[in-house]
PDB file of N, CA, C and O in Angstrom:
ATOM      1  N   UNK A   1      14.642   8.238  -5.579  1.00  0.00           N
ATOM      2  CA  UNK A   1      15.208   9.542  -5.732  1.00  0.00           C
ATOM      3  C   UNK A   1      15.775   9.720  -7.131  1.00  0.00           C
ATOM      4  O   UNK A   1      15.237  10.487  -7.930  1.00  0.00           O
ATOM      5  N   UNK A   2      16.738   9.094  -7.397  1.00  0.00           N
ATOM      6  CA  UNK A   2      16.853   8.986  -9.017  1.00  0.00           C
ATOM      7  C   UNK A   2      15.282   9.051 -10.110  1.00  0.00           C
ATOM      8  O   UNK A   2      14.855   9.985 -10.789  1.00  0.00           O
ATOM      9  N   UNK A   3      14.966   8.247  -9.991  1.00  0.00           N
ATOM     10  CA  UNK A   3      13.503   8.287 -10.927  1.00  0.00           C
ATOM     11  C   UNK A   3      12.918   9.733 -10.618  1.00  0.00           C
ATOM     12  O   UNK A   3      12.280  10.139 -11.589  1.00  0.00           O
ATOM     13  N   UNK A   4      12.941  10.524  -9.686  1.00  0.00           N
ATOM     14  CA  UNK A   4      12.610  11.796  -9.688  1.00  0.00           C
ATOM     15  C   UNK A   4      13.648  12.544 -10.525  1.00  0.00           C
ATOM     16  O   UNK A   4      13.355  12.724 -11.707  1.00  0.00           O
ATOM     17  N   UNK A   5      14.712  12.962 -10.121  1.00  0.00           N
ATOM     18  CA  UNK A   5      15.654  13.167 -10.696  1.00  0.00           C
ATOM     19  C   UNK A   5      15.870  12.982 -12.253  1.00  0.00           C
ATOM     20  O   UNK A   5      15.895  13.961 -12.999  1.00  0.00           O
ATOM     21  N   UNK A   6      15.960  12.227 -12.522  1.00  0.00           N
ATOM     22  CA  UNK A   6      16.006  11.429 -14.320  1.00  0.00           C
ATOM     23  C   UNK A   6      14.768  11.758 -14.975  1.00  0.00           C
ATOM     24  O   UNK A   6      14.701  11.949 -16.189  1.00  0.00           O
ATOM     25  N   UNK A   7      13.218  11.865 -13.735  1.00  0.00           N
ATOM     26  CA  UNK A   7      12.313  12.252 -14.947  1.00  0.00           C
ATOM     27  C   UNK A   7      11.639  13.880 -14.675  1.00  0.00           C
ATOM     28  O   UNK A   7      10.804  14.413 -15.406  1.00  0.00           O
ATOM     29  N   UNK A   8      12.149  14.380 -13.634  1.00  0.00           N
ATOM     30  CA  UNK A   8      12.264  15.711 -13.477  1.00  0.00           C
ATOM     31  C   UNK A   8      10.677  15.778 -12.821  1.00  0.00           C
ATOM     32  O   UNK A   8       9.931  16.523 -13.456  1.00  0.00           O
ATOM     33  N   UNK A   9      10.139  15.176 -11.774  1.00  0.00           N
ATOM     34  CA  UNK A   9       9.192  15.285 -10.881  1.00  0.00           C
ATOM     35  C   UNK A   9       9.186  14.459  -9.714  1.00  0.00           C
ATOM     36  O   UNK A   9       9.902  13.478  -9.511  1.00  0.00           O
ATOM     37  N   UNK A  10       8.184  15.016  -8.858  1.00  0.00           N
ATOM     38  CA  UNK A  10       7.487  15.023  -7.382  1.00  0.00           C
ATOM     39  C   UNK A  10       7.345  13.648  -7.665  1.00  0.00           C
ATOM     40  O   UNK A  10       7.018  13.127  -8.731  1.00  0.00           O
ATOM     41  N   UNK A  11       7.761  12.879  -6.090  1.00  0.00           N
ATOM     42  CA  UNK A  11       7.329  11.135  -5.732  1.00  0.00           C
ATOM     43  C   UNK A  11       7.006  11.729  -4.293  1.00  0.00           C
ATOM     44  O   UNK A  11       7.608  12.400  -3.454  1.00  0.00           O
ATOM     45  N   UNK A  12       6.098  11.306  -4.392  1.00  0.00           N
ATOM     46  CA  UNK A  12       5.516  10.486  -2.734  1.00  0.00           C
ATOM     47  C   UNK A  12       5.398   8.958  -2.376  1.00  0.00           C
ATOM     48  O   UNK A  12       4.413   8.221  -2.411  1.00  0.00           O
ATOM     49  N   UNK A  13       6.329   8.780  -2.124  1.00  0.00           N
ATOM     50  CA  UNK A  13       6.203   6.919  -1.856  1.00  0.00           C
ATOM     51  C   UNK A  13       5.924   7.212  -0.133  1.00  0.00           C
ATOM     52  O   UNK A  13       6.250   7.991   0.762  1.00  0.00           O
ATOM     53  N   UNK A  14       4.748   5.515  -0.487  1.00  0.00           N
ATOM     54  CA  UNK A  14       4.102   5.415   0.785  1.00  0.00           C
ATOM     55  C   UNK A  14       4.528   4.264   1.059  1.00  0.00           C
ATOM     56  O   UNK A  14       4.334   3.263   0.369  1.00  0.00           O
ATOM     57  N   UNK A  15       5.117   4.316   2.047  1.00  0.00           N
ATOM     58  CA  UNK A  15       5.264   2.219   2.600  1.00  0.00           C
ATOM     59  C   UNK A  15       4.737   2.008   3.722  1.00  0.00           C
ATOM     60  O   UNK A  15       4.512   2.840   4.600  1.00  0.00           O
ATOM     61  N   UNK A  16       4.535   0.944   3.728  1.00  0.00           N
ATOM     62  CA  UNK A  16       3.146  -0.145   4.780  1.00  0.00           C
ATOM     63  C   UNK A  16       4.918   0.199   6.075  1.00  0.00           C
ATOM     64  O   UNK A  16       6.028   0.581   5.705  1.00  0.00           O
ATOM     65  N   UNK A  17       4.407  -0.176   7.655  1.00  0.00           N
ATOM     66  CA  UNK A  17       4.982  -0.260   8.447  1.00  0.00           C
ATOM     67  C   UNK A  17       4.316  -1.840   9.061  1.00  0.00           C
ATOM     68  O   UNK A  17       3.251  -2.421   8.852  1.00  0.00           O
ATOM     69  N   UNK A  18       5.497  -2.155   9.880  1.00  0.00           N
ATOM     70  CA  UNK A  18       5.414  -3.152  10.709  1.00  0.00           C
ATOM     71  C   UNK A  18       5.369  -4.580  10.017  1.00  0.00           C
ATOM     72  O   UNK A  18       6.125  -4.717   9.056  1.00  0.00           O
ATOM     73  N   UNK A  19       4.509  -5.758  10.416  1.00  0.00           N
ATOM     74  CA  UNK A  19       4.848  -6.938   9.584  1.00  0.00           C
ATOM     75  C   UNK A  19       3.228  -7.063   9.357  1.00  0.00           C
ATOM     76  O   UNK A  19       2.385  -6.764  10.203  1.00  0.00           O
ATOM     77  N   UNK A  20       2.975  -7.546   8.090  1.00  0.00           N
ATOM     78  CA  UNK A  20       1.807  -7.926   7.521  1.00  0.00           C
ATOM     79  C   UNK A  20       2.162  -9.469   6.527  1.00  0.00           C
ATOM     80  O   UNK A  20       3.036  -9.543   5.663  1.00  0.00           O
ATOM     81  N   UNK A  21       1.277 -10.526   6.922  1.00  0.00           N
ATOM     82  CA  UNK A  21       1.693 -11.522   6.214  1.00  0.00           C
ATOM     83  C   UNK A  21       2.953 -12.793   6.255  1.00  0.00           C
ATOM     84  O   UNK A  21       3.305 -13.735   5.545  1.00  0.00           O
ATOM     85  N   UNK A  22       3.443 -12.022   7.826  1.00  0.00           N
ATOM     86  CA  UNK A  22       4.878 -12.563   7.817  1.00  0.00           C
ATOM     87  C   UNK A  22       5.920 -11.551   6.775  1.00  0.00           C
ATOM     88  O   UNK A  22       6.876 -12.084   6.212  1.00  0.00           O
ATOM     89  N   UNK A  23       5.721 -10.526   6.645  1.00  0.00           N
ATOM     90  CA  UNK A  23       6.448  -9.972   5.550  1.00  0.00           C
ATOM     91  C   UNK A  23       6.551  -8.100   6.375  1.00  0.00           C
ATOM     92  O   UNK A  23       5.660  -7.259   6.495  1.00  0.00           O
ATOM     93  N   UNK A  24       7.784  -8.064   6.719  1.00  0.00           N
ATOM     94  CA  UNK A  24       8.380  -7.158   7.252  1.00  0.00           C
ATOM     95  C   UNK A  24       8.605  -5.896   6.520  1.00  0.00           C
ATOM     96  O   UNK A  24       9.635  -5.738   5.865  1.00  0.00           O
ATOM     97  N   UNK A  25       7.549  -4.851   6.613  1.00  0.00           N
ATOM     98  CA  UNK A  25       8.037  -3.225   5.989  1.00  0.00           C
ATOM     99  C   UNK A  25       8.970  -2.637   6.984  1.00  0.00           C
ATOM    100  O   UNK A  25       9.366  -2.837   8.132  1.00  0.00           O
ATOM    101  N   UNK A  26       9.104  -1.945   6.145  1.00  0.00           N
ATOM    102  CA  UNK A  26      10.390  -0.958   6.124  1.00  0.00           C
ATOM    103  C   UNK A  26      10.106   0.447   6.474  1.00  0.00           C
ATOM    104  O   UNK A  26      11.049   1.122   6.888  1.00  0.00           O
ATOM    105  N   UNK A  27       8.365   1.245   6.311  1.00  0.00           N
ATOM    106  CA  UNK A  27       8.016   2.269   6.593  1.00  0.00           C
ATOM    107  C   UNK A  27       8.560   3.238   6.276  1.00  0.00           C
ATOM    108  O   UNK A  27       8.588   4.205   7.038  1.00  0.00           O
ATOM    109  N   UNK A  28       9.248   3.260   4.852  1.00  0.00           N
ATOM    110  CA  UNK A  28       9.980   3.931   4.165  1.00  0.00           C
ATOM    111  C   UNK A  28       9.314   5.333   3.469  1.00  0.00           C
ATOM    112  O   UNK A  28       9.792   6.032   2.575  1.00  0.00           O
ATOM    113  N   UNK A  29       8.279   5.455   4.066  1.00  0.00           N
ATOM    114  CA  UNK A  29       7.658   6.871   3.385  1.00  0.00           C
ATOM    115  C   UNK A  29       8.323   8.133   3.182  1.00  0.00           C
ATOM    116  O   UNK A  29       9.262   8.438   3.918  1.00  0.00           O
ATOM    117  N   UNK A  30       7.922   8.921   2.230  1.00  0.00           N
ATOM    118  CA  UNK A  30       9.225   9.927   1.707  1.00  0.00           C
ATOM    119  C   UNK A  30       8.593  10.678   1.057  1.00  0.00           C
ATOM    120  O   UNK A  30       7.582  10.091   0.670  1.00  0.00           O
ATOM    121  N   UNK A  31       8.639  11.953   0.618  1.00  0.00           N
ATOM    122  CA  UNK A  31       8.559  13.006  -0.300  1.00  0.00           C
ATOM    123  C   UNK A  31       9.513  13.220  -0.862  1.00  0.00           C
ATOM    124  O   UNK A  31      10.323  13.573  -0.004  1.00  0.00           O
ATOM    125  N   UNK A  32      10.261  13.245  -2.422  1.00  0.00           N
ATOM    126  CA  UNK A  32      11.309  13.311  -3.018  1.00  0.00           C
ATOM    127  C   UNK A  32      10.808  14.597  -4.170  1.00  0.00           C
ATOM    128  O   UNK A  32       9.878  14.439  -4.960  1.00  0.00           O
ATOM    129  N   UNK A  33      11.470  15.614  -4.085  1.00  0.00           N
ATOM    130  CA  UNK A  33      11.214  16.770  -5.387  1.00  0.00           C
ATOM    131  C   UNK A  33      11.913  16.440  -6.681  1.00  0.00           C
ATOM    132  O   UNK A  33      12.558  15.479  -7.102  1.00  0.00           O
ATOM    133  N   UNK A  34      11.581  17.463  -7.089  1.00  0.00           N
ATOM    134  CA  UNK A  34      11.791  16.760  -8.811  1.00  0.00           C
ATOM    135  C   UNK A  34      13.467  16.778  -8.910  1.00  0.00           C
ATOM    136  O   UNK A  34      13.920  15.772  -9.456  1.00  0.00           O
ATOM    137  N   UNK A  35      14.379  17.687  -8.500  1.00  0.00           N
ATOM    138  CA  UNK A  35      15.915  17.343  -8.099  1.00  0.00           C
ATOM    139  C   UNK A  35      16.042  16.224  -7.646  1.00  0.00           C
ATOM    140  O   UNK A  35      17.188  15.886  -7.941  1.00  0.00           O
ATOM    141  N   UNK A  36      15.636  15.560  -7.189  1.00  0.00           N
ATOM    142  CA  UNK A  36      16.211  14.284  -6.460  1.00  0.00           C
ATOM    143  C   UNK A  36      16.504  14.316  -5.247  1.00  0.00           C
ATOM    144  O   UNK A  36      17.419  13.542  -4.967  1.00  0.00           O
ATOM    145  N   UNK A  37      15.833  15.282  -3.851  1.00  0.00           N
ATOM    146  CA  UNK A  37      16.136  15.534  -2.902  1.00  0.00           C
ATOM    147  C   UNK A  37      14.980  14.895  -2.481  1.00  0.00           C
ATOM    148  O   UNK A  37      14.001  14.681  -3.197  1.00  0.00           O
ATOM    149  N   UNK A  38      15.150  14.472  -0.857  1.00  0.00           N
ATOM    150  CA  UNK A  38      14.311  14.546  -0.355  1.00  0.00           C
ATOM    151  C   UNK A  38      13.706  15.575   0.340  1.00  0.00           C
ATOM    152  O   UNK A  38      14.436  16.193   1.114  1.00  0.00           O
ATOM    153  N   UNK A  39      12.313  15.979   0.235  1.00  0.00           N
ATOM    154  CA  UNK A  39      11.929  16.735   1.382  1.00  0.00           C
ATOM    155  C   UNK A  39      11.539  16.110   2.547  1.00  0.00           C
ATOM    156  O   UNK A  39      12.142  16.396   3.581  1.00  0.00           O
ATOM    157  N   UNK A  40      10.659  15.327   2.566  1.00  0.00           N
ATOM    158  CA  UNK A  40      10.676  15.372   3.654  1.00  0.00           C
ATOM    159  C   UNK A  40      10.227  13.606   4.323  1.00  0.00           C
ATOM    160  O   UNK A  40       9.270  13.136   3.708  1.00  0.00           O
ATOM    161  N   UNK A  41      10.680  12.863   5.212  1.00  0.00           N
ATOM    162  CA  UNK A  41      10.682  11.766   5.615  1.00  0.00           C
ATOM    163  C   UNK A  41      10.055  11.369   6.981  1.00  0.00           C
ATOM    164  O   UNK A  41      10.095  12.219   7.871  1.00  0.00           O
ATOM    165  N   UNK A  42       9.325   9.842   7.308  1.00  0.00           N
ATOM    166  CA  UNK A  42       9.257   9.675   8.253  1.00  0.00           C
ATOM    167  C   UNK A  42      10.306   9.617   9.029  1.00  0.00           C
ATOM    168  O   UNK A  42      11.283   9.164   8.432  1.00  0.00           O
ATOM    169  N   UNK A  43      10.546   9.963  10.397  1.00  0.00           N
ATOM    170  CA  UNK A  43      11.326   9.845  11.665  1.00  0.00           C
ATOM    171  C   UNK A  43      11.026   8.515  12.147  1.00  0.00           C
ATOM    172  O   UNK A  43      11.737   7.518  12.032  1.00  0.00           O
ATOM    173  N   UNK A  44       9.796   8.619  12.747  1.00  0.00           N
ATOM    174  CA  UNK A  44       9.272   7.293  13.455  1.00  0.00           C
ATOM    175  C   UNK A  44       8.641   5.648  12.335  1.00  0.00           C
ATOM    176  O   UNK A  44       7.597   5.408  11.729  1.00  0.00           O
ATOM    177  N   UNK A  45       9.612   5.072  12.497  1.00  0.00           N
ATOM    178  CA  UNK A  45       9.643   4.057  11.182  1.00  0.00           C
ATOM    179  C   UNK A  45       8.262   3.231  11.435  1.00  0.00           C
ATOM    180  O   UNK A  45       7.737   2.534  10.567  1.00  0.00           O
ATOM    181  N   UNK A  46       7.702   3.430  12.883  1.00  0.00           N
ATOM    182  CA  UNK A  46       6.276   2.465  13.421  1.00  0.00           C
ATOM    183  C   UNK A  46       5.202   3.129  13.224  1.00  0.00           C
ATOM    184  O   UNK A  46       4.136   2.544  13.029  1.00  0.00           O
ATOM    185  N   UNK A  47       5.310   4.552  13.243  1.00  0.00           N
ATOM    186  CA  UNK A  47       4.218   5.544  12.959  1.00  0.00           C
ATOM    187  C   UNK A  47       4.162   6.740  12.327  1.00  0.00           C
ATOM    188  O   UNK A  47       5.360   7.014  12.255  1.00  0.00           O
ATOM    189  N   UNK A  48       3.702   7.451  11.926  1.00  0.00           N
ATOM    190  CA  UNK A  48       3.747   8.792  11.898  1.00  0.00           C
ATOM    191  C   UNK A  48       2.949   9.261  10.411  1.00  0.00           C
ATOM    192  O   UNK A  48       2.709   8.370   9.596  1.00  0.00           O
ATOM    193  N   UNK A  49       2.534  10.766  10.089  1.00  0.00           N
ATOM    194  CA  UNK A  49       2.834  11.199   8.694  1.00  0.00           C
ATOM    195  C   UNK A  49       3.946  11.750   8.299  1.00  0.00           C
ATOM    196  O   UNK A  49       5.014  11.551   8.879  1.00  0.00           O
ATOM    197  N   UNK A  50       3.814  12.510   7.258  1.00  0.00           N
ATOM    198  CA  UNK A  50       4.806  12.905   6.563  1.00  0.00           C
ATOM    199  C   UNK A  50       4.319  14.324   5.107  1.00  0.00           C
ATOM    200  O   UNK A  50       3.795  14.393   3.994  1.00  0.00           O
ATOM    201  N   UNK A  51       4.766  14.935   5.850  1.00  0.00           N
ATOM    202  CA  UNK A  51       4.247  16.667   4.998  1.00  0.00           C
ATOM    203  C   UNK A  51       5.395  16.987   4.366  1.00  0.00           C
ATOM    204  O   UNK A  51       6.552  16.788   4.736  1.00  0.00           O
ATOM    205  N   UNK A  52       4.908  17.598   3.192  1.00  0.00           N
ATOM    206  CA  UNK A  52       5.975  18.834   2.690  1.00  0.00           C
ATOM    207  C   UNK A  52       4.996  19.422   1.664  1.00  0.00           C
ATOM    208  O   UNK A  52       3.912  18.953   1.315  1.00  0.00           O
ATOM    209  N   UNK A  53       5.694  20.717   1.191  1.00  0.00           N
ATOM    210  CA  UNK A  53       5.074  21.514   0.536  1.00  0.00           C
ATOM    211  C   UNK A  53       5.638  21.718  -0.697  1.00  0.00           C
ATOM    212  O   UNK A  53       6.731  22.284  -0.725  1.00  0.00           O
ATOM    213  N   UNK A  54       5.045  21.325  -1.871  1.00  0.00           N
ATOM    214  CA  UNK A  54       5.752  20.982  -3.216  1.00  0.00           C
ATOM    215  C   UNK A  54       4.923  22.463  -4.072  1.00  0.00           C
ATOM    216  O   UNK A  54       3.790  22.940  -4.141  1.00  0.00           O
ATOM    217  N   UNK A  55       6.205  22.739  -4.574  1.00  0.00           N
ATOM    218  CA  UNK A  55       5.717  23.773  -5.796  1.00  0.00           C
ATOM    219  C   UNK A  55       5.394  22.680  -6.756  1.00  0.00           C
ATOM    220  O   UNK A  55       6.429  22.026  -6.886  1.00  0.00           O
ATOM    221  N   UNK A  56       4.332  22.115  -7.577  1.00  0.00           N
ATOM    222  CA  UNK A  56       3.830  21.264  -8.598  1.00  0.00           C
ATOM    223  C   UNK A  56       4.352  22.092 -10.088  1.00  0.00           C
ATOM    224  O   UNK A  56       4.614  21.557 -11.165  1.00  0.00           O
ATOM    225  N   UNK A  57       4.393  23.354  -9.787  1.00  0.00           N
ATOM    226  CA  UNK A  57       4.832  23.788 -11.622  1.00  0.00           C
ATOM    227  C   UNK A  57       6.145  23.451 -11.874  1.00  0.00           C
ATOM    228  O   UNK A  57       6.628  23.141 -12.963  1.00  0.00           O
ATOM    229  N   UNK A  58       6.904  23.561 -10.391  1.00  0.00           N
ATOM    230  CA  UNK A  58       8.567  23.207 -10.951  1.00  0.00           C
ATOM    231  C   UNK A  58       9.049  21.887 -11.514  1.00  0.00           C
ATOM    232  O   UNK A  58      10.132  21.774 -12.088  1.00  0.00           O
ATOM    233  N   UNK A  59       8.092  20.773 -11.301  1.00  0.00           N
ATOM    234  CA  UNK A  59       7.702  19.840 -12.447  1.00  0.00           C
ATOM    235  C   UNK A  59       7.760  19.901 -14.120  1.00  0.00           C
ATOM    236  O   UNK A  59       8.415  19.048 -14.718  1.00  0.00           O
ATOM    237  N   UNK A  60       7.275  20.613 -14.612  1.00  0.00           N
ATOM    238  CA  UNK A  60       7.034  21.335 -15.632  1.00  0.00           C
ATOM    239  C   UNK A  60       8.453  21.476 -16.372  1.00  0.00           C
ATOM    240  O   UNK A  60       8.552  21.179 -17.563  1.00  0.00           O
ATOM    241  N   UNK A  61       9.580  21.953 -15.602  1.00  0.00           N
ATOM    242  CA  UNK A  61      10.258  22.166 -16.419  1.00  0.00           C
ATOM    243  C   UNK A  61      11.781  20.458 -16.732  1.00  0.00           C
ATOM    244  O   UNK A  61      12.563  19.800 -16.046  1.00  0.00           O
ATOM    245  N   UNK A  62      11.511  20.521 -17.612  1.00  0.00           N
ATOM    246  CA  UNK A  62      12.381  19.442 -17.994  1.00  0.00           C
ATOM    247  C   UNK A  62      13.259  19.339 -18.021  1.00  0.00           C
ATOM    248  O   UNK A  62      13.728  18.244 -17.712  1.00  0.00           O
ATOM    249  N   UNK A  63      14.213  20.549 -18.462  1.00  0.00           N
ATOM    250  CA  UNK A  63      15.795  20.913 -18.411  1.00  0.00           C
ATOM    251  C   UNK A  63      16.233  20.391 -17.058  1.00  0.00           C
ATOM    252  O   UNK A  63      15.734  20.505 -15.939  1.00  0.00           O
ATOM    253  N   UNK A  64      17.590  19.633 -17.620  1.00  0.00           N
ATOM    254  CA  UNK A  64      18.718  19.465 -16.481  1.00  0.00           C
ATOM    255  C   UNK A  64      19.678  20.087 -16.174  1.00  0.00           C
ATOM    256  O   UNK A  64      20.238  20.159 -15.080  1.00  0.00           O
ATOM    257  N   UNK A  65      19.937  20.617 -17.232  1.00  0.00           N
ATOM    258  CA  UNK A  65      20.769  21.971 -17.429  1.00  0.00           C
ATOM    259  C   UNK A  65      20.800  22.610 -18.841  1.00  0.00           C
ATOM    260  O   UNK A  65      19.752  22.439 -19.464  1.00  0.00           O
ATOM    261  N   UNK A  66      21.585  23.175 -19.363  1.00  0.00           N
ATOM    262  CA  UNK A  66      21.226  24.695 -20.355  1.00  0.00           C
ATOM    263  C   UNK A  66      21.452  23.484 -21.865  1.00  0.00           C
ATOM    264  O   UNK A  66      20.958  23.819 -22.942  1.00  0.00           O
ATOM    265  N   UNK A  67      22.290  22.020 -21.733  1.00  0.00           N
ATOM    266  CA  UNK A  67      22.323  21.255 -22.774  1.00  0.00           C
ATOM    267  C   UNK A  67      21.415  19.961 -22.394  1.00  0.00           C
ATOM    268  O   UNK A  67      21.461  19.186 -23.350  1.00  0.00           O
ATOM    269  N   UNK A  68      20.947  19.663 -21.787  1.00  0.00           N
ATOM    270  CA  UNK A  68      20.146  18.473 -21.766  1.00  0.00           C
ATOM    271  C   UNK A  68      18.885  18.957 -21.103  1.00  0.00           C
ATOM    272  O   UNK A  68      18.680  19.846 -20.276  1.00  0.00           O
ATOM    273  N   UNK A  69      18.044  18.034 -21.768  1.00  0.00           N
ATOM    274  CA  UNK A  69      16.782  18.431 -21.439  1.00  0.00           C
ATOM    275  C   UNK A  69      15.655  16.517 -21.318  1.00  0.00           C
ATOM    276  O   UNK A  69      15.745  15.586 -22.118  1.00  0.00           O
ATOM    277  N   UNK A  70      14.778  16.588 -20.084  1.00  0.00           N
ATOM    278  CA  UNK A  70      14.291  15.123 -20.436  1.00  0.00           C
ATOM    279  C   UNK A  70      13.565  14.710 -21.353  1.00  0.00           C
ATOM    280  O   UNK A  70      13.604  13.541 -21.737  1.00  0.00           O
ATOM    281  N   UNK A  71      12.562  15.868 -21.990  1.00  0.00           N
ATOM    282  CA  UNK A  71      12.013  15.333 -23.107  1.00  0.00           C
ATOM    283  C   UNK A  71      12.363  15.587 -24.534  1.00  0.00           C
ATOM    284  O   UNK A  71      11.880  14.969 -25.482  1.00  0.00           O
ATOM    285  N   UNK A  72      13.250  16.556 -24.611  1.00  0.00           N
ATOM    286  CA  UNK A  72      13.892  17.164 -25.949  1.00  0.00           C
ATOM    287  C   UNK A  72      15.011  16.229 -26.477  1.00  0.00           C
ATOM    288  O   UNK A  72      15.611  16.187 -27.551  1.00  0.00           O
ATOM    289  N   UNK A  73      15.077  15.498 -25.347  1.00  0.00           N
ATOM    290  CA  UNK A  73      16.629  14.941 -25.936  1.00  0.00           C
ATOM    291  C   UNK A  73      15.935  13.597 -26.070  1.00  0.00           C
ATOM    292  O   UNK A  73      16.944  12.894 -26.004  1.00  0.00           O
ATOM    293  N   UNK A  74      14.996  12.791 -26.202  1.00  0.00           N
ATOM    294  CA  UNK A  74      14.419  11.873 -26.720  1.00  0.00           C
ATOM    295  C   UNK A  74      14.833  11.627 -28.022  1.00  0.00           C
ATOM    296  O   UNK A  74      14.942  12.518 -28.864  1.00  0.00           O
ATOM    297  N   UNK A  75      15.185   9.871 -28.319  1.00  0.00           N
ATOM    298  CA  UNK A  75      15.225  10.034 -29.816  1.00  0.00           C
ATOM    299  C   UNK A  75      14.471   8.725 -30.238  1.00  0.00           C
ATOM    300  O   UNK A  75      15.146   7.777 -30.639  1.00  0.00           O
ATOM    301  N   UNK A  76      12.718   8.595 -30.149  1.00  0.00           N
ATOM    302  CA  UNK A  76      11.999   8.020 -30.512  1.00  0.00           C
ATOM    303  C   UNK A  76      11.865   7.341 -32.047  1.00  0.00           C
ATOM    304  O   UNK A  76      11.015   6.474 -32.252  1.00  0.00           O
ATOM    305  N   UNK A  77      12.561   7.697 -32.861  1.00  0.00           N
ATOM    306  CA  UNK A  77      13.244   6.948 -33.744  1.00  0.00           C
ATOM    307  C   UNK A  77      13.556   5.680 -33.766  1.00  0.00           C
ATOM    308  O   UNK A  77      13.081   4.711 -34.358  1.00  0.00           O
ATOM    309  N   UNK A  78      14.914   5.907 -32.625  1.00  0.00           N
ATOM    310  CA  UNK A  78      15.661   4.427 -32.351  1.00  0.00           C
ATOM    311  C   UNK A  78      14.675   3.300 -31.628  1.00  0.00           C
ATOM    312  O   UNK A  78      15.025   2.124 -31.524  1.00  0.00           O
ATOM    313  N   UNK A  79      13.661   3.697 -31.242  1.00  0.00           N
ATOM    314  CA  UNK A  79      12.623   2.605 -30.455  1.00  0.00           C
ATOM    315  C   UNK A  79      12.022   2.015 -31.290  1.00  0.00           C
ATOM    316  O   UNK A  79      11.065   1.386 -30.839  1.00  0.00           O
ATOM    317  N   UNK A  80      12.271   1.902 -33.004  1.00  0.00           N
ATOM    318  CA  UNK A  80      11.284   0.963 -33.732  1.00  0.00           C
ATOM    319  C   UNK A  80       9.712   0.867 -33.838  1.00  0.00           C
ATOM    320  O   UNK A  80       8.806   1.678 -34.027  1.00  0.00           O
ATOM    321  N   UNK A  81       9.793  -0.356 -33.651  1.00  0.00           N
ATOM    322  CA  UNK A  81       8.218  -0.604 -33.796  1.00  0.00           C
ATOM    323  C   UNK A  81       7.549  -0.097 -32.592  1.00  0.00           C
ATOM    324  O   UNK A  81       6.374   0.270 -32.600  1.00  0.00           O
ATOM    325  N   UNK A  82       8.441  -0.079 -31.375  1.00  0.00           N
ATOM    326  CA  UNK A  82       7.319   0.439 -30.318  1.00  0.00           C
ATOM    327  C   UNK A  82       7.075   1.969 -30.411  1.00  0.00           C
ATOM    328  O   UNK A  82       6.392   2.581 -29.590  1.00  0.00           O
ATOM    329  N   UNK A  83       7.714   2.555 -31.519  1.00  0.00           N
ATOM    330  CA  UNK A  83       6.912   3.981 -31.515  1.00  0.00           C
ATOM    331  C   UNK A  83       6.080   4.213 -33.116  1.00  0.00           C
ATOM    332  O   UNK A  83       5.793   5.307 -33.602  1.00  0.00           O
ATOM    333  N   UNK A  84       5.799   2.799 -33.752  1.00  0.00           N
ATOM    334  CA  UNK A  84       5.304   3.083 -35.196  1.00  0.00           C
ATOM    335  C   UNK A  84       3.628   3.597 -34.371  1.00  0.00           C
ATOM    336  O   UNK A  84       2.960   3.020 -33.513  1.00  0.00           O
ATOM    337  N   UNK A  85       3.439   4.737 -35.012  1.00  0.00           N
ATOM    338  CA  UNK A  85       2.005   5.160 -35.168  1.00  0.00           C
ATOM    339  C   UNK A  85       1.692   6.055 -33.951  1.00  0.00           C
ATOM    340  O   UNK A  85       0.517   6.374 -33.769  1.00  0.00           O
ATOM    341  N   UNK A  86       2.716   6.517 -33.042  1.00  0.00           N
ATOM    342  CA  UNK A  86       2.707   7.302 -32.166  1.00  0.00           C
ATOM    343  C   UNK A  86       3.549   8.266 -32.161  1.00  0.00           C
ATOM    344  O   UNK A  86       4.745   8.118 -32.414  1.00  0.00           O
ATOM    345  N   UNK A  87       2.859   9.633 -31.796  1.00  0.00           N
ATOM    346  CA  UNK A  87       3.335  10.877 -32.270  1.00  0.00           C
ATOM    347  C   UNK A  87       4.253  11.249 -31.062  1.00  0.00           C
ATOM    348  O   UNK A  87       3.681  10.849 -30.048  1.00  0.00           O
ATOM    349  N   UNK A  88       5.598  11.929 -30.706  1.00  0.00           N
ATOM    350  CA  UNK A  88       6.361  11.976 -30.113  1.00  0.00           C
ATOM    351  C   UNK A  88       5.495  13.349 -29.349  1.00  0.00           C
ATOM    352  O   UNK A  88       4.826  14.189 -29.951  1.00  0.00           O
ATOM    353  N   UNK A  89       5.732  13.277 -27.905  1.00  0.00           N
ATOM    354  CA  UNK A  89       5.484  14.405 -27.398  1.00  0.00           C
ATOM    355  C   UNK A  89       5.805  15.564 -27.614  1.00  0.00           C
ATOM    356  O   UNK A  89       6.929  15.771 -27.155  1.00  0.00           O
ATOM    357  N   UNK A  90       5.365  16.446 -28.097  1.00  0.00           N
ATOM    358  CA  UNK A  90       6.384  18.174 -27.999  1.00  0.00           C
ATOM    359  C   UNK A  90       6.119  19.143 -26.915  1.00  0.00           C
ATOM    360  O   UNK A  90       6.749  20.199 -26.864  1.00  0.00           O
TER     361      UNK A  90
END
């Protein structure tokens, strides 16, 4: 939910249910919007799907509010060598 939140888009995480391997899921499936909410979740942790209906453009916008923004406020500068020769997004 954060990682939606912080990068201002849609997650659909899918998790395995039941035990595979000796190794116990959690069936944690989820729809999270770009706020950091969830829409919408499994109920039944052994089965089920899981719908919601995402506006995809409200993605798009980056602002967190009227002074911060996720990609404007980048300062690709301070990253050194890992940004020599790569052009900053605009």
């Amino acid at each position: 939910m954060v990682s939606a939140r912080l990068s201002r888009v849609f997650i659909a995480c899918c998790d395995r249910v039941g035990t595979e391997r000796g190794v116990g899921w959690t069936g944690g499936t989820c729809v999270v919007e770009s706020d950091g909410w969830v829409l919408a979740e499994r109920i039944d942790r052994d089965r089920g799907l899981v719908h919601a209906d995402v506006d995809l453009s409200l993605a798009r916008d980056k602002s967190l509010n009227r002074n911060n923004d996720v990609l404007g406020d980048r300062r690709p500068e301070l990253y050194g060598s890992l940004t020599e020769g790569v052009s900053p997004i605009r």
